[in-house]
N, CA, C and O of each residue as an XYZ file, in Angstrom:
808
protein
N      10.255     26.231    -19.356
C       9.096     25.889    -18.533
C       8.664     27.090    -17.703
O       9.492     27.908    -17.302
N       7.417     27.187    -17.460
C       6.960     28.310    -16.445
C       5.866     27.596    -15.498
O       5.030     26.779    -15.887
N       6.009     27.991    -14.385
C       5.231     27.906    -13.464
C       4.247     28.970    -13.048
O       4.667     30.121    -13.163
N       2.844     28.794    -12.522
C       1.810     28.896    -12.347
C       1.144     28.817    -10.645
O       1.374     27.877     -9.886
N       0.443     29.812    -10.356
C      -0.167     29.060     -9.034
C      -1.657     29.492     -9.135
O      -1.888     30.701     -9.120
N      -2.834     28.489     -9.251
C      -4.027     28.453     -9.812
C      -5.008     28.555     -7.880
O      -4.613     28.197     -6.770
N      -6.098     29.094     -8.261
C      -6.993     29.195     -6.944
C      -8.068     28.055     -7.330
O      -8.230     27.665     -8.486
N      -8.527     27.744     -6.612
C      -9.691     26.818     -6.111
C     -10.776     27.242     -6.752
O     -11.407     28.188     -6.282
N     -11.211     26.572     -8.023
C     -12.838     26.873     -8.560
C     -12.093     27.775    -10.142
O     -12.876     28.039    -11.054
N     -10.694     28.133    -10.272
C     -10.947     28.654    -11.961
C     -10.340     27.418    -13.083
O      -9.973     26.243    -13.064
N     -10.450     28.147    -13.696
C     -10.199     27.182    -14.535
C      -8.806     26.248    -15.143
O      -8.614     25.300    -15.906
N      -8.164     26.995    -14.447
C      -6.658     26.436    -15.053
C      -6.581     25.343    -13.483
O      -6.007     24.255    -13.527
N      -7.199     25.828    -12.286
C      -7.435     25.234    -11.534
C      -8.042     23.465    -11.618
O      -7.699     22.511    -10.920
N      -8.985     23.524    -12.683
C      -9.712     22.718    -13.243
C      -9.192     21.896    -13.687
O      -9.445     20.699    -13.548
N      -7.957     22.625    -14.609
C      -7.226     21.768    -15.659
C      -6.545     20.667    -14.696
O      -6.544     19.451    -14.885
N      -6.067     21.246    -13.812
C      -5.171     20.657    -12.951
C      -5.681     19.389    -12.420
O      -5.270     18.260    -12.684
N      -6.910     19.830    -11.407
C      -7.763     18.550    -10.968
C      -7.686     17.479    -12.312
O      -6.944     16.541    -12.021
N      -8.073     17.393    -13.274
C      -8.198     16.662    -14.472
C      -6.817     15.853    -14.964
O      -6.828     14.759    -15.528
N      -5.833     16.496    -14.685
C      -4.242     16.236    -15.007
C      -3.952     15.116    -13.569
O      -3.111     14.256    -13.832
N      -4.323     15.065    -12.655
C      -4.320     14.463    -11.390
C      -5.333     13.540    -11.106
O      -5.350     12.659    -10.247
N      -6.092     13.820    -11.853
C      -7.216     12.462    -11.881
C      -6.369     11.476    -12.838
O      -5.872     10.483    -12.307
N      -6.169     11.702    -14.274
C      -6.082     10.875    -14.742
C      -4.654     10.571    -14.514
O      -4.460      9.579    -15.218
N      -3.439     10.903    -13.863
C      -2.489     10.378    -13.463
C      -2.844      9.460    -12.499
O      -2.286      8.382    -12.708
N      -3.465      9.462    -11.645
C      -3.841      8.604    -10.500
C      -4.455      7.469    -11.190
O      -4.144      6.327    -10.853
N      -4.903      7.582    -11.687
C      -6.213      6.615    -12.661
C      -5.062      5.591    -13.196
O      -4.950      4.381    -12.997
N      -4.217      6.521    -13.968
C      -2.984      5.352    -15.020
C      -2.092      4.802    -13.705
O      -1.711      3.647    -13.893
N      -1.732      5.292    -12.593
C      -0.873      5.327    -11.939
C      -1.164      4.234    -10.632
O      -0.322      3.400    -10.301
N      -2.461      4.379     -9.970
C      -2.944      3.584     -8.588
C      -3.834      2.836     -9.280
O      -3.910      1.692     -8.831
N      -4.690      3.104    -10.411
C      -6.310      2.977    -10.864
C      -6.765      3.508     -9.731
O      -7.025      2.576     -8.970
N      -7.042      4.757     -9.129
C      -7.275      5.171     -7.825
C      -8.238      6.405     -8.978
O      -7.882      7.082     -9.943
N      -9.391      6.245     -8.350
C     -10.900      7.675     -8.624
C     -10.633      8.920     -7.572
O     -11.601      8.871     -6.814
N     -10.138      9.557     -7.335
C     -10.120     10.295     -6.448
C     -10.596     11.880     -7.309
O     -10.668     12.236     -8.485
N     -10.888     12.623     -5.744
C     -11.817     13.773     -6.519
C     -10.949     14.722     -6.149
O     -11.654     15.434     -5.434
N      -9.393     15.417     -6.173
C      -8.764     16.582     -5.840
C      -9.659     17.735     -5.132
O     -10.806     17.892     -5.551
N      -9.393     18.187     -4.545
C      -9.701     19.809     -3.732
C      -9.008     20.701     -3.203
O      -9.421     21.148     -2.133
N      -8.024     21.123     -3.645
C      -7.156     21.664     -2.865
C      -7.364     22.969     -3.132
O      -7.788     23.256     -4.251
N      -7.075     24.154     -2.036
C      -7.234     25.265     -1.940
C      -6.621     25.878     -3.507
O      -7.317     26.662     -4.152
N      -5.283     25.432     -4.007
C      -4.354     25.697     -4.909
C      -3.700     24.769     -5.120
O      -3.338     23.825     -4.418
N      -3.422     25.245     -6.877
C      -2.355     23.749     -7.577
C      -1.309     24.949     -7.513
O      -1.568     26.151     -7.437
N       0.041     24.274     -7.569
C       0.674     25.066     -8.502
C       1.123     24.368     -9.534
O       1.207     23.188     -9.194
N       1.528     24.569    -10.885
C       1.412     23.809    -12.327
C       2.983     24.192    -13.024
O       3.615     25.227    -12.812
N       3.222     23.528    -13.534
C       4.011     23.841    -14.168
C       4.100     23.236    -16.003
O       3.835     22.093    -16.375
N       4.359     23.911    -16.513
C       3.823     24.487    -18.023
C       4.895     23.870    -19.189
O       6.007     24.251    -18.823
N       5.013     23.175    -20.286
C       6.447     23.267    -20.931
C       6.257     24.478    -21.855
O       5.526     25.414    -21.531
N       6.922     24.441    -22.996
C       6.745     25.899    -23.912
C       5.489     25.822    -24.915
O       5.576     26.649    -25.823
N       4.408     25.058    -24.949
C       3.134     24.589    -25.506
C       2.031     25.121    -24.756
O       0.934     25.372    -25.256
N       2.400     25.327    -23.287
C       1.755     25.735    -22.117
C       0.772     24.262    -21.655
O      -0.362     24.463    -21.220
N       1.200     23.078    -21.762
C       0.685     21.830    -21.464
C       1.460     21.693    -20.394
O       2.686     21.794    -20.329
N       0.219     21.315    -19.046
C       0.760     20.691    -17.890
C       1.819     19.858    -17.929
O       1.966     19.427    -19.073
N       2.706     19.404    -17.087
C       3.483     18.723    -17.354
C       3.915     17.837    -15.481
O       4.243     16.703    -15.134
N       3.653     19.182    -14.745
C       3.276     18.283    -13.239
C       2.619     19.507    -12.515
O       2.344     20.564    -13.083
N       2.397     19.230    -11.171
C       1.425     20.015    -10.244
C       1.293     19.428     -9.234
O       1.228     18.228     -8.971
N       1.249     20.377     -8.614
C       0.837     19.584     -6.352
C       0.153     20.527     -6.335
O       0.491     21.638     -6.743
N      -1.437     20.092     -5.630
C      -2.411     20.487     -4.634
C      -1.655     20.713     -3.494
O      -0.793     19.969     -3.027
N      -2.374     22.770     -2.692
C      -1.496     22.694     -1.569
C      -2.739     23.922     -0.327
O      -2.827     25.146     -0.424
N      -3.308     23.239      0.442
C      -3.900     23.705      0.983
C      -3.458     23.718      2.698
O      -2.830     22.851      3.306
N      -4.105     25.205      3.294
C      -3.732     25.870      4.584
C      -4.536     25.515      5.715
O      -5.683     25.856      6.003
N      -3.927     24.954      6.153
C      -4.302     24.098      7.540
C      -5.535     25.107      8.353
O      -6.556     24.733      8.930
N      -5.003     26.506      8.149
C      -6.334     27.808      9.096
C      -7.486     27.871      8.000
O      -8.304     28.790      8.054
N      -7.562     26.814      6.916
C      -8.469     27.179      6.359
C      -9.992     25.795      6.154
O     -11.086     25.673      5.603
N      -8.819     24.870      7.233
C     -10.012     23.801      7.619
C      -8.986     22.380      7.547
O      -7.832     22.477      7.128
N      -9.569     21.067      8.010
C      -9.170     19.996      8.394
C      -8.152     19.988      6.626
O      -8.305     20.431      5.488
N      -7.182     19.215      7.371
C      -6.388     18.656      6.325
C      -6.114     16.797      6.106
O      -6.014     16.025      7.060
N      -6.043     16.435      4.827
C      -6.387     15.171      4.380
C      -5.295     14.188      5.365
O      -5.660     13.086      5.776
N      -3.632     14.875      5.734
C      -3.046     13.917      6.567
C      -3.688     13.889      7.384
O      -3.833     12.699      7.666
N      -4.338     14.599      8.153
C      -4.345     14.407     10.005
C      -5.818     13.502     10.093
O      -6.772     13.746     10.831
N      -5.709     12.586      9.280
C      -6.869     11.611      9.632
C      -5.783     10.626     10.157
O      -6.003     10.065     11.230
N      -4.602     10.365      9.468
C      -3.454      9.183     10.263
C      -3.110     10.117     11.674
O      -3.240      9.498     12.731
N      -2.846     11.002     11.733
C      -2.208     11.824     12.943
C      -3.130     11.308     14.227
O      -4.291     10.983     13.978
N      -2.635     11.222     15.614
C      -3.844     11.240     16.742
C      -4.043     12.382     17.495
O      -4.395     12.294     18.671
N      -3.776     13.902     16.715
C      -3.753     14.944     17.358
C      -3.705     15.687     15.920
O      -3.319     15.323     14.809
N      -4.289     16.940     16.444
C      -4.354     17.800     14.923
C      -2.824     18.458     14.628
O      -2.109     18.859     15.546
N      -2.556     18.490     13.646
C      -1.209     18.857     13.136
C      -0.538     20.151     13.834
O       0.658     20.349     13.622
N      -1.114     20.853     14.486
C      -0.347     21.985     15.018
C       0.288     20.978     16.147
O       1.514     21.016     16.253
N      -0.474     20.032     17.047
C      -0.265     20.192     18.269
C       0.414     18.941     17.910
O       1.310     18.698     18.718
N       0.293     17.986     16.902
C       1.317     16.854     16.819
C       2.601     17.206     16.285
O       3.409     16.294     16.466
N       3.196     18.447     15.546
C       3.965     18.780     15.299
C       4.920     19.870     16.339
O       6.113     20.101     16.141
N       4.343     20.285     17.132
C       4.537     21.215     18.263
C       5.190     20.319     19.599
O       6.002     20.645     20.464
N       4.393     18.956     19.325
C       5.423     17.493     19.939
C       6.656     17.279     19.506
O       7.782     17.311     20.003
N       6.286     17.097     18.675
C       7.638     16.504     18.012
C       9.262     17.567     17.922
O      10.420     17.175     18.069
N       8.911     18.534     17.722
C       9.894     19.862     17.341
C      10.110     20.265     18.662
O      11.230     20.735     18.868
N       9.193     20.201     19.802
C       9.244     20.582     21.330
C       9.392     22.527     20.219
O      10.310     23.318     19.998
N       8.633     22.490     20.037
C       8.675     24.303     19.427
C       6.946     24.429     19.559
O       6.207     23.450     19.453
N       6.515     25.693     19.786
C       5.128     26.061     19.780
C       4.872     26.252     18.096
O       5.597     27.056     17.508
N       3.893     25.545     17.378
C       3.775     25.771     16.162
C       2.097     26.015     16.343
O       1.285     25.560     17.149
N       1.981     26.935     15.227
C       0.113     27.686     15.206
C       0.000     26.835     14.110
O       0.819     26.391     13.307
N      -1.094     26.721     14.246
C      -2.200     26.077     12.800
C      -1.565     27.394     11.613
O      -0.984     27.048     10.585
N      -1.667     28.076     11.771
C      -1.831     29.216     10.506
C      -0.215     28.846      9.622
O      -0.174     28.990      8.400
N       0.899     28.423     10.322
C       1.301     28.103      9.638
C       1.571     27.151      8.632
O       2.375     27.328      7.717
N       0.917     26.178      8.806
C       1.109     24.596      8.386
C       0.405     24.842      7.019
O      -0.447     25.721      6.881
N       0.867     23.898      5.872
C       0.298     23.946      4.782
C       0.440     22.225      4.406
O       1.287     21.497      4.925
N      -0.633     21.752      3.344
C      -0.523     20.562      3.257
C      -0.506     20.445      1.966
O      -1.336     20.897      1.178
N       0.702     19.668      1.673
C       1.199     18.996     -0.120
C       0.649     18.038     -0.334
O       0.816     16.974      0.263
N      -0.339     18.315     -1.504
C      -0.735     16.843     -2.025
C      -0.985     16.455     -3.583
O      -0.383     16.943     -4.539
N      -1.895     15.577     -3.621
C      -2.110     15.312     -5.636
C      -1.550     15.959     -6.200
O      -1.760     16.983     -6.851
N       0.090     14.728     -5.724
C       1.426     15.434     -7.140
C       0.920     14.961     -7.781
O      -0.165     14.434     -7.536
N       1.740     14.946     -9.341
C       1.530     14.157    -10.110
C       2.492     14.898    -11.378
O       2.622     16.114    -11.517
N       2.962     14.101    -12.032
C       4.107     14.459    -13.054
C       4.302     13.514    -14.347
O       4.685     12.366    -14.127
N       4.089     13.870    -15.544
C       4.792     13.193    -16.297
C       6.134     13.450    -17.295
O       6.306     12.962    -18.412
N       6.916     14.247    -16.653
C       8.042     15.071    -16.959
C       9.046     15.111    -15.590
O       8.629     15.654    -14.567
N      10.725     14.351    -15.652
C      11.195     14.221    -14.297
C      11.614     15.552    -14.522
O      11.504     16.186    -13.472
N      12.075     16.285    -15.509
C      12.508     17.817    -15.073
C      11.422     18.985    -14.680
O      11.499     19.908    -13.869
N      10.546     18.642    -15.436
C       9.123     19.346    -15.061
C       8.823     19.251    -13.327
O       8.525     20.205    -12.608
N       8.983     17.924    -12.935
C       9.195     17.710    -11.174
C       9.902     18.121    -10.718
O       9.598     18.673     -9.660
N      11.270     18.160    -11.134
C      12.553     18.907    -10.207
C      11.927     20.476     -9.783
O      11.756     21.042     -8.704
N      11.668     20.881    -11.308
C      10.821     22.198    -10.674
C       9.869     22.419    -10.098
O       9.760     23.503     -9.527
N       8.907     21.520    -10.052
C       7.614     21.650     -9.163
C       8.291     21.877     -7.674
O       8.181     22.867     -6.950
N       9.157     20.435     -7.394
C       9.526     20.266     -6.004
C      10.336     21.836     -5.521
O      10.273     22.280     -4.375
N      11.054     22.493     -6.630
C      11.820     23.844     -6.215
C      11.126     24.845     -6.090
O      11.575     25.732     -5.364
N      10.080     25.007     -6.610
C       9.227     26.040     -6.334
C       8.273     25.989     -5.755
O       7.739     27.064     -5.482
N       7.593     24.651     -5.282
C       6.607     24.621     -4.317
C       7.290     24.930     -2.777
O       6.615     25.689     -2.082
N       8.389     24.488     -2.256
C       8.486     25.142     -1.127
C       8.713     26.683     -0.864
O       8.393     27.296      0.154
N       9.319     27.172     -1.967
C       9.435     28.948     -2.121
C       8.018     29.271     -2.024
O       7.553     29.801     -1.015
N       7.356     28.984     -2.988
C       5.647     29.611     -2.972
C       5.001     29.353     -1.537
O       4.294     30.277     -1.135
N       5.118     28.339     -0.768
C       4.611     28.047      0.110
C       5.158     28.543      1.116
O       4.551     28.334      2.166
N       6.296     29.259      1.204
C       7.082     29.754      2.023
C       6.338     31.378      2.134
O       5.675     31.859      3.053
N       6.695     31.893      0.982
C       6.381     33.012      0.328
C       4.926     33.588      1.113
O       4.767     34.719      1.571
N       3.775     32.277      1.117
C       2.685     32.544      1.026
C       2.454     32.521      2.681
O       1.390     32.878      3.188
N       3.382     32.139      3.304
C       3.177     32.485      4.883
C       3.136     30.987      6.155
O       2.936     30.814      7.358
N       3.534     30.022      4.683
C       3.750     28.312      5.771
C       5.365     28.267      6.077
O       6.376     28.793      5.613
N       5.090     27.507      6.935
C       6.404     27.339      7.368
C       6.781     25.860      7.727
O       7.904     25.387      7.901
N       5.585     25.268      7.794
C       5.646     23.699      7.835
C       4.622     23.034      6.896
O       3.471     23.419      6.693
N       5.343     21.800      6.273
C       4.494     21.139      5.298
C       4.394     19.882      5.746
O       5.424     19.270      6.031
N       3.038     19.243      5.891
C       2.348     18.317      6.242
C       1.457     17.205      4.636
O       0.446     17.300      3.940
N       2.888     16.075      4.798
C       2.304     15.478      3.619
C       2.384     14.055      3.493
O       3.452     13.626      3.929
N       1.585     13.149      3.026
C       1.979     11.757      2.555
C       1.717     11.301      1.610
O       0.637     11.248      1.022
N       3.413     10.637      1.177
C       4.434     10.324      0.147
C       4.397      8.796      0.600
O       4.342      8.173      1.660
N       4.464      8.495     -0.901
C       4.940      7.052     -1.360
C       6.531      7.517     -1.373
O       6.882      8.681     -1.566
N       7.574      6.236     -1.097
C       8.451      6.554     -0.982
C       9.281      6.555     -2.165
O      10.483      6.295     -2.199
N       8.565      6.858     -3.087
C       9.443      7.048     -4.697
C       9.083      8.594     -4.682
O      10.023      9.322     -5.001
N       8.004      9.161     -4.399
C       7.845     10.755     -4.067
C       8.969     11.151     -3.645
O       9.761     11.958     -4.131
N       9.019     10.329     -2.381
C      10.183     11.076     -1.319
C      11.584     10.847     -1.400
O      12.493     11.088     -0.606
N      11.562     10.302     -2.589
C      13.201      9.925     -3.453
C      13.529     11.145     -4.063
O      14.469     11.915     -3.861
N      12.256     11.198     -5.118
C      12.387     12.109     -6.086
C      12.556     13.708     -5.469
O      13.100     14.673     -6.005
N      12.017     13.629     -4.409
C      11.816     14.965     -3.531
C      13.412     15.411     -3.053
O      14.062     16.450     -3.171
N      13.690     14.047     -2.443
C      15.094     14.362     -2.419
C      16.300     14.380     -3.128
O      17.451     14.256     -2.707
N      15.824     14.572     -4.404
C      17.012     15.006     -5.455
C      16.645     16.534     -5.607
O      17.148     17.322     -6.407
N      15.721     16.773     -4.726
C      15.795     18.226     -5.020
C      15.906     19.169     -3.208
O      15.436     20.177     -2.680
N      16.823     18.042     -2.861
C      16.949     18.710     -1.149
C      15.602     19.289     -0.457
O      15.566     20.446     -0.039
N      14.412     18.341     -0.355
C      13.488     18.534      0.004
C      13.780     17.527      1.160
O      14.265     16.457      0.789
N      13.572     17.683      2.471
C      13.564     16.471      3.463
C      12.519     16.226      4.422
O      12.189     16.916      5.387
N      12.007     15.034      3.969
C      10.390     14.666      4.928
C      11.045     14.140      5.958
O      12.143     13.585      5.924
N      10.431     14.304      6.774
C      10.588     13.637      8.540
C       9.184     13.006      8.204
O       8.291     13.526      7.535
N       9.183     11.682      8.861
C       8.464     10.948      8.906
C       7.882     10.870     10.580
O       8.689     10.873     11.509
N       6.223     10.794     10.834
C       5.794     11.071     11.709
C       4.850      9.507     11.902
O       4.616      8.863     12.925
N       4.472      9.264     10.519
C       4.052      7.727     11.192
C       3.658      7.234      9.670
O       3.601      7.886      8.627
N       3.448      6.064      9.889
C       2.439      5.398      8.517
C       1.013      5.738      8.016
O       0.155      6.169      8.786
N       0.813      5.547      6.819
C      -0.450      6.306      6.196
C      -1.301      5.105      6.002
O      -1.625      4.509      4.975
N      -1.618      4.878      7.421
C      -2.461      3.563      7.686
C      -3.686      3.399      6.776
O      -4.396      4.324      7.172
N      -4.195      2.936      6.040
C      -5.690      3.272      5.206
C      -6.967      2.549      6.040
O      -7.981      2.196      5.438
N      -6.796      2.362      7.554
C      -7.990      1.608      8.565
C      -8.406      3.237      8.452
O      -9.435      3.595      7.879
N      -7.603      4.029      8.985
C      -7.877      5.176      9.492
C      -8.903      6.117      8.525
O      -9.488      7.104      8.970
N      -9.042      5.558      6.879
C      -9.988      6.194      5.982
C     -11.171      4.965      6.031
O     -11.199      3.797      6.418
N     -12.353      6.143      5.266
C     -13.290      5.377      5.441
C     -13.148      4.205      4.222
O     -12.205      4.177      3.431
N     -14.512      3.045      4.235
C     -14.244      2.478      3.202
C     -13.807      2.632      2.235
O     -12.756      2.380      1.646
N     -15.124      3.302      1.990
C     -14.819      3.742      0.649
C     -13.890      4.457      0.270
O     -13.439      4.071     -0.809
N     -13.286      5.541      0.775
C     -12.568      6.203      0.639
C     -11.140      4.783      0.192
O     -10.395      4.954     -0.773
N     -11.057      3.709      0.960
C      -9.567      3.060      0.444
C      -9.923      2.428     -0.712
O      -9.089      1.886     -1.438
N     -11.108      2.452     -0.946
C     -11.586      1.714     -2.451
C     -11.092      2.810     -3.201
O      -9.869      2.878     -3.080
N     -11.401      3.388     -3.677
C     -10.943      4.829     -3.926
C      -9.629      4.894     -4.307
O      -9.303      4.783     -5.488
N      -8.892      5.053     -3.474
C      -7.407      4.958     -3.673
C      -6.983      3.592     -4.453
O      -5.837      3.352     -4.072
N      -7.312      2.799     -5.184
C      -6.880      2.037     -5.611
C      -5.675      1.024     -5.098
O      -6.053      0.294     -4.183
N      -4.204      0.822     -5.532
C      -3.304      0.601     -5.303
C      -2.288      1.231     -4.340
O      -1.287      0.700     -3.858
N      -2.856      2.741     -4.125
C      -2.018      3.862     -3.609
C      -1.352      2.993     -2.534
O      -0.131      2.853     -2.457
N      -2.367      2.336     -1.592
C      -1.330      2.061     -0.227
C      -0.609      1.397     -0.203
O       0.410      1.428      0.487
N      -1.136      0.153     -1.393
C       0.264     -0.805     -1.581
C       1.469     -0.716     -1.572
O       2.287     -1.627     -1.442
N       1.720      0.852     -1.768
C       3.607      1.608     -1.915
C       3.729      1.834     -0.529
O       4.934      1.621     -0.398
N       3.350      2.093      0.501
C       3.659      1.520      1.558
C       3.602      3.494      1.601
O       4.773      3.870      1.551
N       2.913      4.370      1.652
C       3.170      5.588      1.793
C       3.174      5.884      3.572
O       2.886      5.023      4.404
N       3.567      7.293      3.881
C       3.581      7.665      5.212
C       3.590      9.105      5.424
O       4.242      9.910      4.759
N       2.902      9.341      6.293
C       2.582     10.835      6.589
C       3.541     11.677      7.186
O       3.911     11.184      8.251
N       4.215     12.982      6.875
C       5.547     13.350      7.305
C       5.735     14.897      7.079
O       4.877     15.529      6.463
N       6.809     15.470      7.558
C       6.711     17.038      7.369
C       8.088     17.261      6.734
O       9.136     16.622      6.632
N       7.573     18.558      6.321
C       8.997     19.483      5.844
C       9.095     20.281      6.713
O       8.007     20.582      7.203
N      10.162     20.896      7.240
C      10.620     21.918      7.529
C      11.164     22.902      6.830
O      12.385     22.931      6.676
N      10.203     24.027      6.207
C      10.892     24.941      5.236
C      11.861     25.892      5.595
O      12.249     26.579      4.649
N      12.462     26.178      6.904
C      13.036     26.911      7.143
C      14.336     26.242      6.986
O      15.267     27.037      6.856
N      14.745     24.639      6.956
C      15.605     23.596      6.539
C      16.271     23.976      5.406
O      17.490     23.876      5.261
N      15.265     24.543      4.353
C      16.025     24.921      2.618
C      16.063     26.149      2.471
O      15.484     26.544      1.459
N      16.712     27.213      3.350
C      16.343     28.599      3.251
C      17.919     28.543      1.959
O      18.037     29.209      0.930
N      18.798     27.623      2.475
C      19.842     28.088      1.872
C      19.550     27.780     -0.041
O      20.253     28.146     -0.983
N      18.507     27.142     -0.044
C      18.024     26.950     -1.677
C      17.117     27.859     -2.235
O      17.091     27.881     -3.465
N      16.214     28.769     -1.506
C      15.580     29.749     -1.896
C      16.534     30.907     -2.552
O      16.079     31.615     -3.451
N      17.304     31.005     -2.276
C      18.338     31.790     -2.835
C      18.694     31.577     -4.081
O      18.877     32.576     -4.777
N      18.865     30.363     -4.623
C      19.677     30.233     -6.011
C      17.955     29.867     -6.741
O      17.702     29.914     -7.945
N      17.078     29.557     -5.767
C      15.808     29.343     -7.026
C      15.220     31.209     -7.785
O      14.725     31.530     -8.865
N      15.630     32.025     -6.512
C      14.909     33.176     -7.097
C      15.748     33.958     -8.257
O      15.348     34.812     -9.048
N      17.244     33.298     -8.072
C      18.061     33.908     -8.997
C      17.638     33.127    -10.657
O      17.811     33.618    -11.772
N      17.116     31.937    -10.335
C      16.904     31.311    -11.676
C      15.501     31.940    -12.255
O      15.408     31.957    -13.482
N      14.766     32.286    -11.745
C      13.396     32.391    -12.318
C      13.176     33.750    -12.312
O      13.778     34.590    -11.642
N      11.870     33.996    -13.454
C      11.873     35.176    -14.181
C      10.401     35.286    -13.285
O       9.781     34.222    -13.286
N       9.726     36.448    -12.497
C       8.757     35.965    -12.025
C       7.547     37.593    -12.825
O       7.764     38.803    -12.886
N       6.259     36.656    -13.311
C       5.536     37.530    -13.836
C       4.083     37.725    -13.057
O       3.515     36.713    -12.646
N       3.538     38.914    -12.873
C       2.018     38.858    -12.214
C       1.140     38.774    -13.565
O       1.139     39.517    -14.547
N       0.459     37.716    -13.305
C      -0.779     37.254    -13.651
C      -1.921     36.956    -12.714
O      -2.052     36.027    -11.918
N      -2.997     38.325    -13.098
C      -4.050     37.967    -12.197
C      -4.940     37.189    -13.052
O      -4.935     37.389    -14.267
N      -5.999     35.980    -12.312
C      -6.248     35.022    -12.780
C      -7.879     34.958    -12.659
O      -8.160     33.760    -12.643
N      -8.942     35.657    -12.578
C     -10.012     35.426    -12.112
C     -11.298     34.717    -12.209
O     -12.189     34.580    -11.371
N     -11.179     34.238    -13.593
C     -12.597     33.397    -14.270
C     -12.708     32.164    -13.352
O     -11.852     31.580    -12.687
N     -13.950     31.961    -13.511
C     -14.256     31.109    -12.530
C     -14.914     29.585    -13.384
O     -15.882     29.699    -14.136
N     -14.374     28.479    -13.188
C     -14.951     27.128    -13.539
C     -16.333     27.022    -13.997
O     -16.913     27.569    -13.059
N     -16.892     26.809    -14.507
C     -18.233     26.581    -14.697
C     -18.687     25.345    -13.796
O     -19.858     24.967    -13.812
């Protein structure tokens, strides 16, 4: 398997949105329209998706949790930790989606390295709690900050989501500095190649 990290607007980017629609679709019956700054993807040896999380930077505009939050994520997380946390670090995990459980083990192992890598240090996300099972077979640990109330979206927007809330999901963080001791054995496993990526979506 190889992993991938796609930008906002190309095309493998594209692919991704499309791989996450129609998981959601089979999965909630939920229409939702992905946007995330970046997927990262992961590939089997066919180069067919196999899973991916949307993961966008809090300094780069409102993020989809902090509509449940009653304070914007720097300063509700800066509560909670009693630590001064900046917006610039926070990054937000979202539209997993997987149809491969080993293909996930790796998503979940390399999305906190990449996101680490890329300059977050806290992840701001809400998980159904079979996510946050699966998350934790790969020593990923959400702190839970509250419920992913769906009053708090607009109508339409919970029409939208289909079934999603029925799993009872909740909005919660990582602490990446928590798995420093796993960044270590992920960089020893992986072969890492530059691929610059530039075409743009039509």
């Amino acid at each position: 398997m190889r992993t991938q990290v796609a930008k906002r607007n190309t095309l493998l980017w594209q692919s991704a949105v499309d791989f996450v629609k129609r998981r959601y679709m089979k999965s909630f019956n939920a229409i939702i329209e992905p946007s995330p700054e970046y997927f990262l993807i992961v590939f089997d040896n066919h180069d067919s998706i196999q899973s991916c999380a949307g993961f966008s930077f809090a300094k780069s505009g409102p993020l989809l949790s902090e509509c449940y939050l009653d304070s914007p994520s720097e300063e509700t997380l800066s509560r909670i930790t009693n630590t001064r946390i900046e917006r610039d670090c926070i990054v937000e995990i979202g539209n997993t989606a997987s149809i491969n459980s080993a293909a996930g083990q790796t998503l979940f192992n390399m999305l906190s390295m990449v996101t680490w890598c890329m300059g977050a240090r806290y992840v701001l996300c809400t998980c159904t709690p079979q996510l946050i099972k699966s998350m934790g077979y790969c020593n990923v640990k959400v702190h839970k900050i509250c419920d992913a109330d769906p009053q708090r979206m607009t109508p339409q927007a919970e029409v939208e989501w289909g079934s999603y809330y029925e799993q009872t999901p909740i909005t919660g963080y990582i602490k990446l500095a928590e798995m420093k001791h796993h960044y270590h054995e992920t960089v020893l496993k992986t072969v890492f190649r530059l691929d610059m990526q530039s075409e743009q979506a039509a």
